[in-house]
C-alpha positions, -999 to 999 in steps of 0.1 A, spaced: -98 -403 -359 -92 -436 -372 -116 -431 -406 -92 -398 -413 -62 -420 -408 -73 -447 -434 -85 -420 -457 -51 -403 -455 -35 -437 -466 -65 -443 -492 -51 -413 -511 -17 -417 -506 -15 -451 -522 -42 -437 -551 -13 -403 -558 14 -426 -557 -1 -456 -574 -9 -425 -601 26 -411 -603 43 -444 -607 22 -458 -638 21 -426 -652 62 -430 -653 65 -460 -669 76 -469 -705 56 -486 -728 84 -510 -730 81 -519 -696 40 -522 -697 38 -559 -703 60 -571 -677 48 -551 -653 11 -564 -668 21 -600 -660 33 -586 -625 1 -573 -612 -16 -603 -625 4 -624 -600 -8 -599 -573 -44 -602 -584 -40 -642 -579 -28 -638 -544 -61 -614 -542 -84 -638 -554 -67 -661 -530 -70 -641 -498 -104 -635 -513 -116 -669 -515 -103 -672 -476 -127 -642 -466 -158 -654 -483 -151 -686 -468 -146 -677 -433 -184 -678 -424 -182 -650 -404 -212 -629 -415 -235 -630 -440 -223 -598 -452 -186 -607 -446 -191 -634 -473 -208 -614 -499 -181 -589 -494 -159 -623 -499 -175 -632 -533 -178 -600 -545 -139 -595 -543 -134 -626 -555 -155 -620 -588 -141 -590 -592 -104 -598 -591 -110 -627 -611 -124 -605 -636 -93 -583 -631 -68 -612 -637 -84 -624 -671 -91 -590 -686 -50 -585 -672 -43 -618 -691 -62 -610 -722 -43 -574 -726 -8 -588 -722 -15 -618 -747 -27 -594 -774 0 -570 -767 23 -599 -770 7 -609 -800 15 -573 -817 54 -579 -816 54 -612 -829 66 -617 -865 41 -617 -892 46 -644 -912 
């Protein structure tokens, strides 16, 4: 019962998460960029305790693997925002 539970909330959060980027102005993209790059931080973070934690040997690949991959997510999240930043600056 549990497994359905999770997977109910799994698809929630993937709808809603849909809806609500789909909504927003272009605008509003970059701040919102610079946003979820302060979430992925506090990812890697909580990621960096879980690989540490020595619980498993599986437990701490898990670990590493999220930790490469949200590092990978924060400077790809960097790079966009500085070269859509970089598009409204004055040419000189």
């Amino acid at each position: 019962m549990e497994i359905i539970y999770l997977s109910f909330i799994l698809m929630l959060s993937i709808f809603l998460g849909f809806e609500l980027i789909a909504k927003v102005p272009a605008t509003l993209h970059t701040p919102l960029m610079s946003g979820s790059n302060a979430i992925s931080g506090i990812t890697v973070v909580g990621a960096m305790v879980s690989a540490g934690a020595g619980h498993s040997g599986l437990a701490t690949f898990l670990g590493f693997l999220a930790v490469a991959l949200a590092t990978i997510n924060v400077i790809g999240g960097y790079m966009v925002t500085d070269r859509m930043l970089a598009m409204f600056k004055k040419k000189k």
